[in-house]
Every structure is written in structure tokens, then in C-alpha cells.
MITIKOL-388382 format. One record per residue (C-alpha): chain; residue number from 1; x, y, z; residue in one letter. Coordinates in steps of 0.2 Angstrom, whole numbers, always signed. Layout:
BEGIN
(atom A, NUM, (X, Y, Z), A)
...
***
This chain:
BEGIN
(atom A, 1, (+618, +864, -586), X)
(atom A, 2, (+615, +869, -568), X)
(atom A, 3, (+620, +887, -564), X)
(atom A, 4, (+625, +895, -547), X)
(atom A, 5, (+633, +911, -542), X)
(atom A, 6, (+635, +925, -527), X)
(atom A, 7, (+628, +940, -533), X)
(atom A, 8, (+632, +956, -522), X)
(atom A, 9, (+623, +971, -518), X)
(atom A, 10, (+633, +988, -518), X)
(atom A, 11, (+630, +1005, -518), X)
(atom A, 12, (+626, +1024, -508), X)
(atom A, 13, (+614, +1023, -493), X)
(atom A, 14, (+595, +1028, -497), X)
(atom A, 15, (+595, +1020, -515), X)
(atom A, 16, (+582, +1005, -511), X)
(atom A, 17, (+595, +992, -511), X)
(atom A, 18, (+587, +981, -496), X)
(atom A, 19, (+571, +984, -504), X)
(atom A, 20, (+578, +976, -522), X)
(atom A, 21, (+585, +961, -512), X)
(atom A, 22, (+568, +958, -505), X)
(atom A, 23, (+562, +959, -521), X)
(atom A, 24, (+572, +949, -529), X)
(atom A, 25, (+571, +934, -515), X)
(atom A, 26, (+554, +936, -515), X)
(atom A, 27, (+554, +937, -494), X)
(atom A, 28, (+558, +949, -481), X)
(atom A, 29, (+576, +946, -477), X)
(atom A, 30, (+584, +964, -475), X)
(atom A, 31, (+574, +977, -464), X)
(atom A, 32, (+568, +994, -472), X)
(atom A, 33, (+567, +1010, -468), X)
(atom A, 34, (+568, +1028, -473), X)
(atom A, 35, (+585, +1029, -464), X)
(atom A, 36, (+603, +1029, -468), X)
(atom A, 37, (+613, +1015, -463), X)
(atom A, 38, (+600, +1001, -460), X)
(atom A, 39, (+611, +990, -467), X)
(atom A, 40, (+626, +984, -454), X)
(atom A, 41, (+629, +968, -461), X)
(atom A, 42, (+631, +957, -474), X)
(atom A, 43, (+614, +950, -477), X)
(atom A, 44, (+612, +932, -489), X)
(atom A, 45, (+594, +926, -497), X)
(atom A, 46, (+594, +913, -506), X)
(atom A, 47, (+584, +910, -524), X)
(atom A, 48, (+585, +891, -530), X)
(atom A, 49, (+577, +888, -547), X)
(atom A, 50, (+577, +871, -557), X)
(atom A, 51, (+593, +872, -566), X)
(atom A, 52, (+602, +888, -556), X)
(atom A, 53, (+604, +895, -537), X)
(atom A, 54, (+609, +914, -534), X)
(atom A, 55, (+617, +920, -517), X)
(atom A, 56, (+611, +936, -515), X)
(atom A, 57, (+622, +944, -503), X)
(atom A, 58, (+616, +962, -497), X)
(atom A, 59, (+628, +974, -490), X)
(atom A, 60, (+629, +990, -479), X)
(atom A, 61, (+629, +1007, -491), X)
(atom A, 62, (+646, +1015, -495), X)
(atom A, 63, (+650, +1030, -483), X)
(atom A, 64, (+665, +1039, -476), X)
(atom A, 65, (+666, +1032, -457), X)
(atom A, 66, (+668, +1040, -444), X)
(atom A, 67, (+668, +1028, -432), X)
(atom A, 68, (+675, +1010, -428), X)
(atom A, 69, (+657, +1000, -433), X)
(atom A, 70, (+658, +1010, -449), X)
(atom A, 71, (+675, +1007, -453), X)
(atom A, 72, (+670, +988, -452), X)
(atom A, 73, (+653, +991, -464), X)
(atom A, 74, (+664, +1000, -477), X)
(atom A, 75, (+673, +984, -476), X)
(atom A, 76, (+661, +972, -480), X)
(atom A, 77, (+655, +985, -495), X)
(atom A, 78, (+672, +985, -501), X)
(atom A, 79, (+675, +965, -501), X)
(atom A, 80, (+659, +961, -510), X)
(atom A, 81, (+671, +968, -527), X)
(atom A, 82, (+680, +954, -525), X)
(atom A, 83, (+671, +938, -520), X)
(atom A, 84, (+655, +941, -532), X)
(atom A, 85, (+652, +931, -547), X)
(atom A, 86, (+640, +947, -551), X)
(atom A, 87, (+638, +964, -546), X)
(atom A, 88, (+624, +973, -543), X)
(atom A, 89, (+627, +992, -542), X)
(atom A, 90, (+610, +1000, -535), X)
(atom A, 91, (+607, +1018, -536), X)
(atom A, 92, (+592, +1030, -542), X)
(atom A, 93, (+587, +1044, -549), X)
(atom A, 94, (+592, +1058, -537), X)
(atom A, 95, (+609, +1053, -530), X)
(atom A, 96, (+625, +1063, -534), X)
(atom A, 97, (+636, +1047, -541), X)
(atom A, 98, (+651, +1057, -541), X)
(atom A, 99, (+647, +1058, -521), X)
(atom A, 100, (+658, +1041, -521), X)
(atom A, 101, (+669, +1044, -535), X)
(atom A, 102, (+682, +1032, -527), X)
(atom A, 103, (+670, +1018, -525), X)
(atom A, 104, (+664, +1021, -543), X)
(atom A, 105, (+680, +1017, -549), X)
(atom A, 106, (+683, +1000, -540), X)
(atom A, 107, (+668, +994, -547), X)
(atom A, 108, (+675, +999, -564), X)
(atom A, 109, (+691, +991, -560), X)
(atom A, 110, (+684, +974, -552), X)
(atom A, 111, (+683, +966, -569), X)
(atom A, 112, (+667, +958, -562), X)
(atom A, 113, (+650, +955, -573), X)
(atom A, 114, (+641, +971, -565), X)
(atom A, 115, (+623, +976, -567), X)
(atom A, 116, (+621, +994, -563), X)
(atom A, 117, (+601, +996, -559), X)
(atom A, 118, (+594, +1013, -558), X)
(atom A, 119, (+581, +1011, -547), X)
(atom A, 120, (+564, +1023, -542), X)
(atom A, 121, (+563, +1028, -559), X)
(atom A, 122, (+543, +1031, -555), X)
(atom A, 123, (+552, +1047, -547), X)
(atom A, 124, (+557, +1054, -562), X)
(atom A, 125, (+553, +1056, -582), X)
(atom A, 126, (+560, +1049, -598), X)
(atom A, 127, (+571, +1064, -599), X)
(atom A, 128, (+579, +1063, -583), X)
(atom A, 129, (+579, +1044, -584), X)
(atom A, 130, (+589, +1045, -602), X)
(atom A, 131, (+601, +1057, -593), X)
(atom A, 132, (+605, +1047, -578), X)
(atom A, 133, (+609, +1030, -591), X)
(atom A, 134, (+618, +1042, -601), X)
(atom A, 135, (+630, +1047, -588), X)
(atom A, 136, (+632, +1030, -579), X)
(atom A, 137, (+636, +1025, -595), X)
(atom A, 138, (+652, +1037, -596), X)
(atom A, 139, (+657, +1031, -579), X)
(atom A, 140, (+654, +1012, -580), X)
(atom A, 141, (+655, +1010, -600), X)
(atom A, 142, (+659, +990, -596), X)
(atom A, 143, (+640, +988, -585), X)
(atom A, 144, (+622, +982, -591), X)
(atom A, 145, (+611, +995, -587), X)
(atom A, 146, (+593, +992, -582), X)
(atom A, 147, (+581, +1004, -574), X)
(atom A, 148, (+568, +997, -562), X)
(atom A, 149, (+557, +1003, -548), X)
(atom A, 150, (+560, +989, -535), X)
(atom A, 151, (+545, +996, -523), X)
(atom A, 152, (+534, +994, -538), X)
(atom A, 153, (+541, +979, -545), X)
(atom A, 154, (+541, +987, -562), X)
(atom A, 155, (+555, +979, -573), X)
(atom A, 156, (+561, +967, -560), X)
(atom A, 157, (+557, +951, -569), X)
(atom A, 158, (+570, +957, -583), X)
(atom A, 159, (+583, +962, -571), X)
(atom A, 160, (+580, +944, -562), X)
(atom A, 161, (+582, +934, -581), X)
(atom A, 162, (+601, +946, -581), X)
(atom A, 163, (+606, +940, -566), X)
(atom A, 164, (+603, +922, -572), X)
(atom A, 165, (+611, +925, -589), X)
(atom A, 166, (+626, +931, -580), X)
(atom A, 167, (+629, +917, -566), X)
(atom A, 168, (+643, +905, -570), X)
(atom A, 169, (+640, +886, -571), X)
(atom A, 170, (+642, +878, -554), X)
(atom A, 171, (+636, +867, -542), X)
(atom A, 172, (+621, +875, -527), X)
(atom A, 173, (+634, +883, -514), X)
(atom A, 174, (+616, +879, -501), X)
(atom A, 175, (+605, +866, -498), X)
(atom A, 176, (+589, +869, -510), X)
(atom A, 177, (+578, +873, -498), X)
(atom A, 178, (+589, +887, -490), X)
(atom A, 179, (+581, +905, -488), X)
(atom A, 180, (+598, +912, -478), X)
(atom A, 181, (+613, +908, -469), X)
(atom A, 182, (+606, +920, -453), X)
(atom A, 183, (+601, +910, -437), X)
(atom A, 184, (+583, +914, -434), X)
(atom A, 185, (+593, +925, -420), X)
(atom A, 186, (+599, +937, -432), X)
(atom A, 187, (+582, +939, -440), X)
(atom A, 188, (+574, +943, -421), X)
(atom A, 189, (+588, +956, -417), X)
(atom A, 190, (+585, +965, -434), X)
(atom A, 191, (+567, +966, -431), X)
(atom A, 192, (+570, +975, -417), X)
(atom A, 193, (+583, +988, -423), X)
(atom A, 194, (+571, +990, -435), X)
(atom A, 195, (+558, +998, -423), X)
(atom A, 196, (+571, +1007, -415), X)
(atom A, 197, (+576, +1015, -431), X)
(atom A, 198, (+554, +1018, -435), X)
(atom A, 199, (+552, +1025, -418), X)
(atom A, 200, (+567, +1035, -411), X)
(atom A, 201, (+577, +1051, -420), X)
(atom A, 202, (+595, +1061, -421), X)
(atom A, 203, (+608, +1047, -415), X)
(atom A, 204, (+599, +1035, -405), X)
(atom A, 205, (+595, +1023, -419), X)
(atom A, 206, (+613, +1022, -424), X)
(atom A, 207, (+619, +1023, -407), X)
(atom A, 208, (+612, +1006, -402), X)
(atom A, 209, (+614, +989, -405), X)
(atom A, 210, (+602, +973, -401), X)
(atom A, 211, (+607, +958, -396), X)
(atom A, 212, (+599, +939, -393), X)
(atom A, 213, (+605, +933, -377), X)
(atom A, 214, (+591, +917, -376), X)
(atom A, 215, (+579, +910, -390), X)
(atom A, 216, (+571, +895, -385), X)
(atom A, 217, (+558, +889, -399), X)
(atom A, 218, (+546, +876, -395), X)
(atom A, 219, (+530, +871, -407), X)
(atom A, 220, (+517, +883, -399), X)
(atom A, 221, (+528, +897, -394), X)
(atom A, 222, (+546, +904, -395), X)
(atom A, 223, (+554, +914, -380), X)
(atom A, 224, (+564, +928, -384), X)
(atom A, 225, (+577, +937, -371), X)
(atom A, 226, (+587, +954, -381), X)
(atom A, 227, (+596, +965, -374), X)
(atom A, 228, (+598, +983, -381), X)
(atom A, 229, (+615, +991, -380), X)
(atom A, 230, (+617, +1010, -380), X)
(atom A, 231, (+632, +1021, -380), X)
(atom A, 232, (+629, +1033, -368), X)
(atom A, 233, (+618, +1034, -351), X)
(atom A, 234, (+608, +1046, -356), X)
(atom A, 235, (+603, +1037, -371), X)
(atom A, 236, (+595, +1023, -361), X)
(atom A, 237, (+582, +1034, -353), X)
(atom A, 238, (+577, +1038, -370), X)
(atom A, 239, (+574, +1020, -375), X)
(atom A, 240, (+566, +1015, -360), X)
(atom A, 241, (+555, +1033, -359), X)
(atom A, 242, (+543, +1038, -347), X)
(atom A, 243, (+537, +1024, -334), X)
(atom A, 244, (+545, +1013, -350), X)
(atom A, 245, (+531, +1019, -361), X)
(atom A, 246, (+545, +1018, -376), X)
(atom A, 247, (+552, +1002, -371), X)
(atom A, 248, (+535, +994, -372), X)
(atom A, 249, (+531, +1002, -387), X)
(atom A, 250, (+546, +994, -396), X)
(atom A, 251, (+543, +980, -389), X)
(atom A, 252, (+525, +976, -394), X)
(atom A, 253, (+529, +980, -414), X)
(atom A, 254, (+543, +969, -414), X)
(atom A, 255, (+533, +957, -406), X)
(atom A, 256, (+520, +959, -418), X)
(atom A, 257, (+533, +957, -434), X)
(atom A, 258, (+539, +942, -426), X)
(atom A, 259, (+526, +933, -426), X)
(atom A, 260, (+522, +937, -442), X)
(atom A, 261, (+539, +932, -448), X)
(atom A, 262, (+539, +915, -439), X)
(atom A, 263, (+520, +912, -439), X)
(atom A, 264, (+518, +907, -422), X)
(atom A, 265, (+515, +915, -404), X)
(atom A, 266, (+533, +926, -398), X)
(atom A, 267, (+537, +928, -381), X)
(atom A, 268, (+548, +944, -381), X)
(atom A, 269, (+558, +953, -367), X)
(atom A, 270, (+569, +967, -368), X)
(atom A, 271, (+583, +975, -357), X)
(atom A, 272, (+593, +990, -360), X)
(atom A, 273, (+611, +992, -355), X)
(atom A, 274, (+626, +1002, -359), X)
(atom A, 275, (+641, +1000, -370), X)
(atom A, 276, (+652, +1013, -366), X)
(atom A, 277, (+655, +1020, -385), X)
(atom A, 278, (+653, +1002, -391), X)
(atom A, 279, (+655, +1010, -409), X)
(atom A, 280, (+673, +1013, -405), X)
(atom A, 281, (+676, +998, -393), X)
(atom A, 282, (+687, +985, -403), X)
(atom A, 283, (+681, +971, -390), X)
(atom A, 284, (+662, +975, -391), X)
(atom A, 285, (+660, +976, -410), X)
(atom A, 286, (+671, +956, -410), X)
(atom A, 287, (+657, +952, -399), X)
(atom A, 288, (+643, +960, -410), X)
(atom A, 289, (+652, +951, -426), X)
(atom A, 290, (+655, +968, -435), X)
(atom A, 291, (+676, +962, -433), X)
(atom A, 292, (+681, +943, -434), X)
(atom A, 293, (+690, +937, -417), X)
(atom A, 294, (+708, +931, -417), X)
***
């Protein structure tokens, strides 16, 4: 019997849940960093087996917004309690759970097959660790509980045979061979948030936003053209830096990772421009897919 099911990834910013989904694809699909927020969008990885394929889809962290762009990542948080066939509720070993006591409780109320991993239990020990499961299990008395260290890999494997346990019979929702429903496009503008979120402080990480305006792939080389949005005019000094010493910087990591990525020669150029408060302008964030159009 063949088994297929979308497994969503919820929970607080800073827990490790893009490096579980890694993890647990076995590929790089959601871009890490020590930052909050790296998450914008609704990310899928695909794992087919013999008789099963999961959807993992992994979502921005729960926060209050203050803004427009965050308004629209609190949505897509909120709708992976309804359209998952499984929940994974990701959190650790030093996060306050009752920071996002409302979230908490729609998780309790979804009625869906949830999995509640407490993950970077290397950062505790048994003690802590047998307080944490004994709490979570007062708050989500309904959830499997399974600590794991997902930068480790420790205890993985067991949640991975879970999450297969609890997947519904069905037919593959993807092709087989499918890694992601992401355009290659998506993957190169990530890349380069990413180093702007390694490389820059304060607000300009979340004050920008990367776009592909032209990818051209050929067999030997793929040509690259992105454009980096900021909010403000002063922030795009900053990007670019002295005689566009930052820009380059920026520029060659991403390179670098994209080639890694796509195994082959990159050529990348990047502009800088500015979005007028594009985290506020309803227009901009259509464009950037944060809000369907009409």
C-alpha cells in the first residue's frame, strides 16, 4: 500500500526547523542562519521512498508582525494547521513555549496527527530534557513527543520512521524524482539573501529582498541577473559599501554556493535598488509572491 502525505513544519523562530527539514530531505532546500526570520516562505522538499512520498513543507517562524511581509508570513504559518496531513511542531530546549500561547493552542485544536520534536537536546541534560517533555506534554497531551538534535542528526532516523507511520494512504502528489516545487529561481535568490543575512547587521537583512530578473542556463554555464531591493536610500549604500567592496563580497559567496548547488560554472550580477518601504507596499510584496494577485 503506497503512502503519501504533506507534512508541515511549524513553530517559534530560532528552533532549528530549516535545519530539521534539511535533515530530513537529506538536501539543502531551506537557507540557515543564526537569524530570526530566515524563513519567508513556504518551502517544499520532497522525500519519495518505494511504497511512500512526504511533502515536506517548511514554513516562516510564528511572530507578532509588525509589518505587511510579516503579516503575510504569519499567514502561511497559520494555514499549514489546516492543509497538513501531519504536523511537525519544532521547538528546543531553551524556548519559553508559553511566548506563543495562542499558536500553542491551534495546534491543540487542529485535530491533526502532530509530532512535537524537541530539538538541540545536545544543549541540555536528562533533567532539563525530562522537564521540557513533561511540560509539552500538559500543553499538547494529544502530540508524539520525540527529542532529536537535528544538527547532530541524533534520533532523526526515528522521528523519519514517525512521520511515515503517520502518513495516510495515497497516491505521490509529485513526480518521483521531484526534490521541490521551487524554480531553480527561487533557490538562486535564497542563496543570496542568505549572505546578506551572514554578512550585514541591525535591519538591513530584513529590510531587503532579492529578486531574479534573468536566468539563462546553458550546459557549461548559467547566467544570472538579481536585483536587491531595499527599503530605504540609505540602506543601499550599505549594501553596495565602500567602492562596492560589500556588494562584491556578497556577490562572490553566492557565487561560490551556487555553484556548489547546481554543479556547474555561475555567472552572477547584482544590482541594488530601492523599494520605498516595500514591507508595507501591498503592490511590491504581490510582486514578490508574499500576497496572491487578484
Amino acid at each position: 500500500m503506497f503512502k503519501s502525505g504533506f507534512v508541515n513544519i511549524v513553530g517559534n523562530p530560532n528552533v532549528g526547523k530549516s535545519t530539521l527539514m534539511n535533515t530530513l530531505v537529506g538536501e539543502r532546500i531551506s537557507i540557515i542562519t543564526s537569524k530570526a526570520q530566515t524563513t519567508r516562505h513556504r518551502i517544499m522538499g520532497i522525500v519519495n521512498g518505494a511504497d511512500f512520498q512526504i511533502v515536506y513543507s517548511d514554513t516562516p517562524g510564528v511572530l507578532k508582525p509588525n509589518y505587511k511581509l510579516q503579516e503575510s508570513m504569519l499567514r502561511f504559518s497559520v494555514g499549514a494547521l489546516v492543509d497538513a496531513d501531519v504536523l511537525l511542531y519544532v521547538t528546543d530546549v531553551v524556548e519559553d513555549a508559553l511566548k506563543h500561547a495562542d499558536f500553542v493552542e491551534k495546534v491543540r485544536l487542529s485535530a491533526i496527527p502532530t509530532i512535537l520534536v524537541i530539538n538541540k537536546i545536545d544543549l541540555t541534560d536528562q533533567e532539563g530534557l525530562n522537564a521540557k517533555v513533561a511540560m509539552w506534554r500538559e500543553l499538547l497531551p494529544e502530540a508524539e513527543i520525540i527529542p532529536a538534535s537535528a544538527t547532530n542528526k541524533f534520533n532523526t532516523d526515528n522521528l523519519f520512521d514517525a512521520i511515515v507511520k503517520l502518513l495516510p494512504p495515497g497516491d505521490p502528489y509529485y513526480p518521483t524524482d521531484a526534490l521541490t516545487d521551487k524554480p531553480m529561481r527561487f533557490f538562486a535568490s535564497e542563496i543570496i539573501r542568505e549572505q546578506i543575512l551572514l554578512n550585514f547587521d541591525k535591519e538591513i537583512p530584513y529590510s531587503v529582498e532579492v529578486v531574479i530578473e534573468s536566468y539563462k542556463e546553458s550546459p557549461e554555464i548559467d547566467r544570472i541577473s538579481a536585483v536587491i531591493y531595499v527599503s530605504r536610500n540609505s540602506q543601499k549604500g550599505i549594501i553596495i559599501g565602500h567602492k562596492g567592496s560589500m556588494l562584491k563580497k556578497v556577490g562572490t559567496a553566492a557565487r561560490k554556493e551556487l555553484e556548489e548547488f547546481l554543479q556547474k560554472k555561475v555567472f552572477l550580477e547584482i544590482f541594488v535598488k530601492v523599494g520605498d518601504n516595500w514591507r508595507n507596499d501591498e503592490r511590491m510584496l504581490k510582486n514578490f509572491g508574499y500576497i496572491d494577485k487578484d
